[in-house]
MITI-174368 format. One line per 4 residues: number of its first residue (from 1); their letters; for each residue x, y, z of C-alpha. Coordinates in pm, whole numbers, always signed. Layout:
<atoms>
NUM = A = X/Y/Z  ... $
</atoms>
This chain:
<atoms>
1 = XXXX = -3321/-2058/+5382  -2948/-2131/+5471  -2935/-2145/+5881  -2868/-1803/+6005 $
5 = XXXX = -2933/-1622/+6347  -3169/-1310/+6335  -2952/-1101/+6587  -2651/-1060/+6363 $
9 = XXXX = -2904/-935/+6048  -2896/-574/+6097  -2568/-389/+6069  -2177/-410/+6019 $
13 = XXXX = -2103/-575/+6351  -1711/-550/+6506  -1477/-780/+6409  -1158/-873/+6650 $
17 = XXXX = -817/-957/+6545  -680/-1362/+6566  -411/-1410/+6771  -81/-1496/+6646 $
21 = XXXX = +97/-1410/+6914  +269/-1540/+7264  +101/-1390/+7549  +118/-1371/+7930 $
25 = XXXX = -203/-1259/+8107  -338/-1301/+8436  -642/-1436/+8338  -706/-1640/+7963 $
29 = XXXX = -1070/-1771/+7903  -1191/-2016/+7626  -1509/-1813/+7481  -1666/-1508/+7378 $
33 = XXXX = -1987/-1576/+7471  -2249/-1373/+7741  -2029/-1564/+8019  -1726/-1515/+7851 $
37 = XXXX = -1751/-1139/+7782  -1911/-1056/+8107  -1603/-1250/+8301  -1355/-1029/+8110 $
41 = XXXX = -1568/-706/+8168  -1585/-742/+8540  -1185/-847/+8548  -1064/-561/+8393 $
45 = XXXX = -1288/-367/+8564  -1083/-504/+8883  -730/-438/+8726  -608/-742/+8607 $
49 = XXXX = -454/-863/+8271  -676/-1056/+8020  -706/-1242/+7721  -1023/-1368/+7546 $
53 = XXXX = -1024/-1641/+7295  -1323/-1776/+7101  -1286/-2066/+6781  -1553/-1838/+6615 $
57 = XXXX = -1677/-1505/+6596  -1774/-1298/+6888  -2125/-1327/+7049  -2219/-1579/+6763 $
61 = XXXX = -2179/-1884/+6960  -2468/-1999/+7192  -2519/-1676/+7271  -2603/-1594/+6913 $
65 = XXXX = -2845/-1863/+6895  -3092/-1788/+7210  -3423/-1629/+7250  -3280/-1254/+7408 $
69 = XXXX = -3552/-1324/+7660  -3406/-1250/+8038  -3671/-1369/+8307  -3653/-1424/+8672 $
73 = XXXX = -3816/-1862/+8638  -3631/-2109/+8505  -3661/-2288/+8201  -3751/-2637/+8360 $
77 = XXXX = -4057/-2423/+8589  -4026/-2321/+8955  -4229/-2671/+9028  -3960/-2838/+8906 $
81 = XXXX = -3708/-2681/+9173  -3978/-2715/+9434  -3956/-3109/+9386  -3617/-3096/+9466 $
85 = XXXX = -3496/-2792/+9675  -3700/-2613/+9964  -3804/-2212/+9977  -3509/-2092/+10108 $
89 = XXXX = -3309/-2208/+9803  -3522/-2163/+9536  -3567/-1796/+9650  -3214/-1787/+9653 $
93 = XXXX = -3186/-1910/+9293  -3488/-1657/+9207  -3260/-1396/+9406  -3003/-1447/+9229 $
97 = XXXX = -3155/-1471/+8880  -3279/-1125/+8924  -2932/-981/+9043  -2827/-1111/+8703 $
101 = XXXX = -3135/-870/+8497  -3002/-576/+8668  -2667/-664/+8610  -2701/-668/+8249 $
105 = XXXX = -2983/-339/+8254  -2706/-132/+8469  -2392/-242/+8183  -2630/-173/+7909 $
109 = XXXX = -2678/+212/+8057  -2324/+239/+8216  -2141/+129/+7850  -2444/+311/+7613 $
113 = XXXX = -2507/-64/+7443  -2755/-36/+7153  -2893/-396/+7177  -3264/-342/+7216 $
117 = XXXX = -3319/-426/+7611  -3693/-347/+7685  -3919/-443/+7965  -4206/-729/+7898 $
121 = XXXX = -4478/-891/+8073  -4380/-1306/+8063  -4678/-1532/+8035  -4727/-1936/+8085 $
125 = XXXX = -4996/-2054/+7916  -5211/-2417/+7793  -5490/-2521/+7601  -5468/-2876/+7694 $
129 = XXXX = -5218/-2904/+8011  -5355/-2651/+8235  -5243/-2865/+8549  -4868/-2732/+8453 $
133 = XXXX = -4991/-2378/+8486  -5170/-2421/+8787  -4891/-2616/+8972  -4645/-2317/+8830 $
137 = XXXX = -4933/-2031/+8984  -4947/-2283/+9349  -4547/-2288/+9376  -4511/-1880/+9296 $
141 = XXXX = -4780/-1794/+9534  -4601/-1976/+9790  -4272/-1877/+9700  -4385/-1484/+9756 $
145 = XXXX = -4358/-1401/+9366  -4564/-1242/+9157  -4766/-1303/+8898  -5166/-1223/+8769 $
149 = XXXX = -5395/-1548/+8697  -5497/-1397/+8305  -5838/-1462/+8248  -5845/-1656/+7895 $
153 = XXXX = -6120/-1403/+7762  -5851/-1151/+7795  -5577/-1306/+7648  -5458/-1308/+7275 $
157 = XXXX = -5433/-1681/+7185  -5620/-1921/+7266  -5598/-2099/+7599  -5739/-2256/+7911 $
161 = XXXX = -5508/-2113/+8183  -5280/-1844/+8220  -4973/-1717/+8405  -4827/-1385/+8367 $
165 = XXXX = -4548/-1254/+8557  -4451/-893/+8499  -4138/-654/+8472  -3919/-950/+8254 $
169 = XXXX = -3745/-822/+7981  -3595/-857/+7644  -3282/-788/+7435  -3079/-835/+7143 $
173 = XXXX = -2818/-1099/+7297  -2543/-1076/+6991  -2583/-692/+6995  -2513/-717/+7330 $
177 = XXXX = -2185/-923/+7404  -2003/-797/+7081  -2098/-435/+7154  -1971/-442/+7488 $
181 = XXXX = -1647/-648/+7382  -1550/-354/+7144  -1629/-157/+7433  -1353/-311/+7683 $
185 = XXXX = -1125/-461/+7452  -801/-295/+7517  -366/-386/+7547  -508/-497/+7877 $
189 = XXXX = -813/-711/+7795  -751/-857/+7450  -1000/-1034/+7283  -984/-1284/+6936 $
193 = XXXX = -1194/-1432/+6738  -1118/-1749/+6534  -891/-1843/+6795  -952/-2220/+6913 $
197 = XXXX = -774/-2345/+7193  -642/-2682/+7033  -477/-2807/+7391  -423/-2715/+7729 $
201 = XXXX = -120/-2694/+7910  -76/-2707/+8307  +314/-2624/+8313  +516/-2714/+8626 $
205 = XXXX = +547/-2382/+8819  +157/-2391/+8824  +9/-2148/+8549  -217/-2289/+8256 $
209 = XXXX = -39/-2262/+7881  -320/-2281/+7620  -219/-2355/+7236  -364/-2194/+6951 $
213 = XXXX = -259/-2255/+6586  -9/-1969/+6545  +24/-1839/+6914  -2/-1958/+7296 $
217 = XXXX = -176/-1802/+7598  -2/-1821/+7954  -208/-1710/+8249  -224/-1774/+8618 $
221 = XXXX = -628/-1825/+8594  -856/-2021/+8330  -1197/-1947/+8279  -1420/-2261/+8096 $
225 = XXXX = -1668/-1972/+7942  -1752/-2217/+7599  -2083/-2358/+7716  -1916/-2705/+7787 $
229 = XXXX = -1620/-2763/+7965  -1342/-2850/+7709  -1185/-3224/+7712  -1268/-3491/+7909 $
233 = XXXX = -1429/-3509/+8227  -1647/-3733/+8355  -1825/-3549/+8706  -1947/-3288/+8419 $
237 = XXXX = -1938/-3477/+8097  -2200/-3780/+8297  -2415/-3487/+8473  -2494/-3300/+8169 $
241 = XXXX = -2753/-3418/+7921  -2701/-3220/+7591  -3008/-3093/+7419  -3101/-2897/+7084 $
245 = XXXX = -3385/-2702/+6992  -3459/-2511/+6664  -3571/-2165/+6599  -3802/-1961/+6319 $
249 = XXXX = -3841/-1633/+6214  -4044/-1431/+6004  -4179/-1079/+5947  -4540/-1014/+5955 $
253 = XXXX = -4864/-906/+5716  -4910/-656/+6061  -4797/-673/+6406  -5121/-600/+6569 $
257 = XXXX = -5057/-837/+6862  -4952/-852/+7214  -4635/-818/+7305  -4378/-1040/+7549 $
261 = XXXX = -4220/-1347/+7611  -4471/-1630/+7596  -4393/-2024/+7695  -4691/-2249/+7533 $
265 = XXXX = -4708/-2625/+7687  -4887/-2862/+7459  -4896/-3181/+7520  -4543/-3282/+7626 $
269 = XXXX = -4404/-2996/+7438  -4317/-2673/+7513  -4274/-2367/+7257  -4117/-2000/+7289 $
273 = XXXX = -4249/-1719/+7098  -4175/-1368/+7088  -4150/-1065/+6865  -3835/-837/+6750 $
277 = XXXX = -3795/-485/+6586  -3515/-297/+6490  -3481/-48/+6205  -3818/-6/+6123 $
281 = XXXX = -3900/-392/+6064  -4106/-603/+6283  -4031/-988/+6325  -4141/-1281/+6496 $
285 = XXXX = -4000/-1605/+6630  -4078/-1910/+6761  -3825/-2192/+6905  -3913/-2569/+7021 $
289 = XXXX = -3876/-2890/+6897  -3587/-3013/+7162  -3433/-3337/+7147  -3131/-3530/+7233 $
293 = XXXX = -2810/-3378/+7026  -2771/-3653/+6778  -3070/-3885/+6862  -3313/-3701/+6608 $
297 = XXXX = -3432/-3949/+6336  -3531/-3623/+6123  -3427/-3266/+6175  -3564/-3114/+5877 $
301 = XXXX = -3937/-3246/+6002  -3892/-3107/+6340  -3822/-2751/+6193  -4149/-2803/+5960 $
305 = XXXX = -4330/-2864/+6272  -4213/-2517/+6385  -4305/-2359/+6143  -4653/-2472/+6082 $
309 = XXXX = -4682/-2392/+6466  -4554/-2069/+6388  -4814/-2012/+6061  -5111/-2133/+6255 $
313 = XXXX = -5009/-1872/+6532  -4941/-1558/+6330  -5007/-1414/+5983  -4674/-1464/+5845 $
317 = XXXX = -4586/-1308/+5519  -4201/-1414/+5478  -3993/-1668/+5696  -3676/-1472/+5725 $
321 = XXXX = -3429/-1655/+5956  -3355/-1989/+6100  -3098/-2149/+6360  -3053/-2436/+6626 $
325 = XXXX = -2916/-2357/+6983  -2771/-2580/+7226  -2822/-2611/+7590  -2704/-2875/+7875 $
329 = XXXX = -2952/-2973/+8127  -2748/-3029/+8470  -2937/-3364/+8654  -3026/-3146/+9010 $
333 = XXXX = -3112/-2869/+8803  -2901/-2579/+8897  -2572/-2473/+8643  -2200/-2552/+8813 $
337 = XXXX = -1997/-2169/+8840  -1716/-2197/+9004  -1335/-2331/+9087  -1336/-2687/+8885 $
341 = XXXX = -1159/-2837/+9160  -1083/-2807/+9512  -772/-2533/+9539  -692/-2521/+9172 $
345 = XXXX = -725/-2155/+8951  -942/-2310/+8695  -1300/-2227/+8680  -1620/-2328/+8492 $
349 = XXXX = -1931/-2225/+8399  -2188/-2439/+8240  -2509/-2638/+8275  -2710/-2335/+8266 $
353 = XXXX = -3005/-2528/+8052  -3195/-2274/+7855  -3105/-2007/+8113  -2766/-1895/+7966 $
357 = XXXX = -2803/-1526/+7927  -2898/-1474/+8287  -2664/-1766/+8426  -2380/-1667/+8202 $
361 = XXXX = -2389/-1275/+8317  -2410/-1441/+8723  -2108/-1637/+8609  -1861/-1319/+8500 $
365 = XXXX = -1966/-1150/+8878  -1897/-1523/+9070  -1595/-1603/+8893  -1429/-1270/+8895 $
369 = XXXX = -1512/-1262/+9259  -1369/-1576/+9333  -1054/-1471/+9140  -1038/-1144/+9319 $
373 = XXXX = -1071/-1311/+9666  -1416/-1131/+9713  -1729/-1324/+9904  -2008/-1410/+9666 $
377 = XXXX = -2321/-1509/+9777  -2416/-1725/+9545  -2101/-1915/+9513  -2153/-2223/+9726 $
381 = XXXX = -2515/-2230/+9587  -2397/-2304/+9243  -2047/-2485/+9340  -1901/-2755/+9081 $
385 = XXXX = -1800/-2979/+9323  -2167/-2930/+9574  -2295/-3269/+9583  -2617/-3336/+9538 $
389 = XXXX = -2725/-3708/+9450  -3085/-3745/+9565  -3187/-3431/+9379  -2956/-3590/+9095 $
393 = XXXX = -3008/-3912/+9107  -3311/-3971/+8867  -3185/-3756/+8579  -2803/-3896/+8636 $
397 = XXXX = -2936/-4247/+8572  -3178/-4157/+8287  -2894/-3937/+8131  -2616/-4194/+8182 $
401 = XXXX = -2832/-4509/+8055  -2906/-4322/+7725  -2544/-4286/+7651  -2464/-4598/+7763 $
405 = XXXX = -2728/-4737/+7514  -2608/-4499/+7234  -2273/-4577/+7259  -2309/-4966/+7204 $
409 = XXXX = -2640/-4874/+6959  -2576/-4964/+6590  -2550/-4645/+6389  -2475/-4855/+6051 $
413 = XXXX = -2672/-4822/+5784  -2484/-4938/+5489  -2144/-5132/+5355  -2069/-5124/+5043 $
417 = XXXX = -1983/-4878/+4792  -2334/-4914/+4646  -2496/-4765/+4982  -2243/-4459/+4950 $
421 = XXXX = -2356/-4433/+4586  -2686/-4368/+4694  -2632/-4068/+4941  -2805/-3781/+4756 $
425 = XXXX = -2686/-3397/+4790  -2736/-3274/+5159  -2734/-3638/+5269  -2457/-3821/+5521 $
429 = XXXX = -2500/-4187/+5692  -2246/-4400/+5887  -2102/-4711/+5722  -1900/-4945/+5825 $
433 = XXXX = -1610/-5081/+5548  -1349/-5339/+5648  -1480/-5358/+6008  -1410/-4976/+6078 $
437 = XXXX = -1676/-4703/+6050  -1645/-4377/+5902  -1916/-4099/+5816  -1967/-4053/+5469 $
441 = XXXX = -2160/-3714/+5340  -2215/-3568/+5006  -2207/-3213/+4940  -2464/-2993/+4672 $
445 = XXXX = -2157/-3022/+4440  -2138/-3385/+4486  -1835/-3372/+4655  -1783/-3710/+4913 $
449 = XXXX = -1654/-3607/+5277  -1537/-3904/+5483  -1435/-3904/+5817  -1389/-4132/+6095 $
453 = XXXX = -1720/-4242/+6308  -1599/-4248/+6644  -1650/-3900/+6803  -1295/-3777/+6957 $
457 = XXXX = -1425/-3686/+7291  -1498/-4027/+7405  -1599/-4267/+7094  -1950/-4282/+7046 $
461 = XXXX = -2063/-4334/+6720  -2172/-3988/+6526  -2517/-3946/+6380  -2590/-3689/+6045 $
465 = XXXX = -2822/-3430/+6119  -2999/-3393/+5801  -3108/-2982/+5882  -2788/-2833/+5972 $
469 = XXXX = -2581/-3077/+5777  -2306/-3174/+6051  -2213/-3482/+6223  -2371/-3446/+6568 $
473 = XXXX = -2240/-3674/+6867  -2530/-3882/+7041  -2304/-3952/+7388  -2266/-3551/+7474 $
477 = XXXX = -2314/-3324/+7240  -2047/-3260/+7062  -2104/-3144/+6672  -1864/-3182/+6390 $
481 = XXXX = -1879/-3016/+6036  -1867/-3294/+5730  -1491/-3264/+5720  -1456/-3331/+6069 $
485 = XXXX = -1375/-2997/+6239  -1519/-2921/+6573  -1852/-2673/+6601  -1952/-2724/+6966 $
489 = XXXX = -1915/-2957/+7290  -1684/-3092/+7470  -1421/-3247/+7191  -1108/-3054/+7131 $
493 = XXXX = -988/-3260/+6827  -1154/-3264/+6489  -1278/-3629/+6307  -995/-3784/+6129 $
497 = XXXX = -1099/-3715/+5774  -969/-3970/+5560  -1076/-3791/+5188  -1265/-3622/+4967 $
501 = XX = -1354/-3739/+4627  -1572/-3639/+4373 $
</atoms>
């Protein structure tokens, strides 16, 4: 199977034009993502001027590459925000995670979006950590939510405890975004794909000038909708711990089999399943496996460990689709939407976990507000610049030690010619040739690819992920294809690619 996301499988989907072109705009943002698209829906919707610019194709980023599940918890478990925050917050965050639902349910039946949305039961369950799914029942009975203790003789898999919280829900995510950018794409909200923003400008009189190969974008606001926030910047870039996970899917002998979101915890682990149908065919997926970006020894066996868990949970008959998604956990817990400093007209949204489809739709209703001069009331609970370094504090120093220790580790593994020699097809290492390093790969023609080793956001040393065949940045998160150019994180430049030889 050649990586590919399921929610882009089924029809022609709308392509948008690539801007070669000088525009002015009130408001320019850097990705066509859930956050991205939803920011430029509510701004027009308000009157104003926009432009939307994404390095790739629309929806297909992140947003591409997550579950479609929408739910009212959090990824890291209520318990974990009851460690940190007290009631009146985390119902807050709850609040305010369930605003975002019905934000997307009232756009999909206001713009007629054919994307799938249905409403599903969620359930929490264990085999062999049931003290996770109690702790998760104790914090949502005193938080007021609801949920129904499942008796394990009445549930489909096999377990010891679980959790089931109704009236969740589920959707196509790509379907979605691009849908509703064809929708609102207009002289006055223009979108692009294949656009990347390749620098940023702050000119003198105040307004941000953003450069793209054969155009430039002028605008009074800038929205950071791309997941990360672009360049260097070390409140976000030492807060935010970057993380991967994989995902599997695969159509079914029969799909005789309860339906919803379902979160299994074994062990230390945690894996997502759910099923899809569109057209007549019937699918399911599973996605787990997270790591570090760039600090996996062996990709390809952490996607045959998905899949077995998959085959041992379901009668597969054909594995149809896989992908990796990335996510940054922020250290206290909560994602940063808002201004990116104090009385400046540039705004961010990231750190939103494994949460982005309901954090990124919150973001396009915060940020337009804030644009728009309108009171939000969520926007001083997830402010940039809140600090918050007791309920930081732990995760900031394990976060910040591991890059520390990965950007002095020793990534070599080779130096000579001989070692290069050896790469097979598929295969890339780091090696280190007249005291400078450089990442050498070999392609399924046998075509070398060398670039420079040192990432371009801040110089850590780049490690080969062996699965999706790119050069992935162990510091934070940024991912590089095996010529160099950028696929995700926080570098703007590509790897300095020295050759390619035969």
């Amino acid at each position: 199977m050649i990586s590919n996301t399921i929610w882009n499988s089924f029809e022609t989907v709308h392509e948008f034009p690539v801007l070669k072109d000088n525009l002015q705009v009130d408001v320019s943002i850097i990705g066509g993502g859930i956050t991205g698209i939803s920011t430029a829906y509510f701004l027009k919707k308000f009157g104003l001027k926009v432009a939307v610019l994404d390095a790739g194709k629309i929806g297909m980023g992140t947003t591409g590459h997550s579950t479609g599940n929408l739910y009212h918890t959090v990824a890291e478990l209520l318990s974990s925000l009851d460690s940190k925050y007290d009631e009146t917050t985390i119902k807050k965050v709850l609040k305010a995670r369930t605003s975002a639902i019905g934000i997307i349910e009232k756009i999909i039946h206001e713009e007629a979006l054919d994307c799938d949305f249905k409403q599903q039961p969620m359930y929490l369950f264990s085999t062999d950590n049931a003290d996770k799914i109690e702790k998760e029942i104790s914090v949502s009975s005193k938080l007021g939510v609801s949920f129904i203790d499942v008796s394990p003789e009445k549930f489909s898999f096999e377990a010891t405890k679980i959790l089931k919280y109704t009236d969740q829900a589920q959707f196509n995510p790509f379907l979605y975004v691009n849908q509703l950018a064809h929708k609102i794409n207009s002289k006055d909200c223009q979108i692009f794909q294949d656009s990347k923003v390749e620098e940023i400008e702050k000119l003198e009189h105040g307004d941000y000038n953003l450069k793209i190969t054969n155009g430039n974008v002028s605008s009074k606001y800038l929205v950071h909708a791309a997941h990360s926030s672009k360049g260097v910047d070390i409140k976000f870039d030492t807060t935010l711990g970057p993380y991967r996970e994989y995902a599997v899917a695969a159509s079914l002998k029969n799909d005789d089999y309860l339906q919803g979101i379902f979160w299994e915890y074994k062990g230390k682990e945690k894996y997502s399943f759910r099923s899809y149908k569109r057209n007549g065919k019937s699918y399911v997926m599973a996605v787990g496996k997270s790591y570090k970006v760039g600090q996996a020894e062996n990709n390809s066996a952490l996607m045959d460990s998905l899949v077995k868990y998959l085959e041992e949970k379901f009668p597969v008959e054909k594995l149809t689709h896989f992908w990796g998604g990335q996510n940054y956990k922020p250290a206290d817990l909560l994602p940063s939407i808002g201004r990116k400093s104090i009385h400046k007209d540039e705004f961010i949204a990231i750190g939103f976990s494994t949460d982005g489809l309901i954090y990124g739709s919150l973001a396009g209703k915060i940020i337009t507000d804030l644009i728009t001069g309108k009171e939000n009331e969520y926007e001083e609970l997830f402010n940039p610049l809140r600090v918050n370094p007791v309920k930081s504090s732990k995760s900031f120093i394990k976060e910040n030690l591991n890059v520390a220790k990965e950007f002095f580790k020793d990534h070599i593994l080779g130096s000579s010619t001989e070692e290069i020699e050896k790469l097979g097809a598929g295969e890339g290492r780091v090696v280190e040739i007249e005291g400078k390093k450089f990442g050498v790969s070999r392609d399924v023609n046998n075509r070398y690819e060398i670039v420079s080793a040192s990432c371009t956001h801040l110089g850590c040393v780049i490690h080969w992920n062996d699965l999706e065949k790119s050069w992935d940045c162990p510091c934070h998160g940024s991912r590089f294809t095996p010529s160099g150019e950028v696929i995700e994180g926080p570098a703007m430049d590509a790897l300095p690619r020295i050759s390619d030889h035969e």
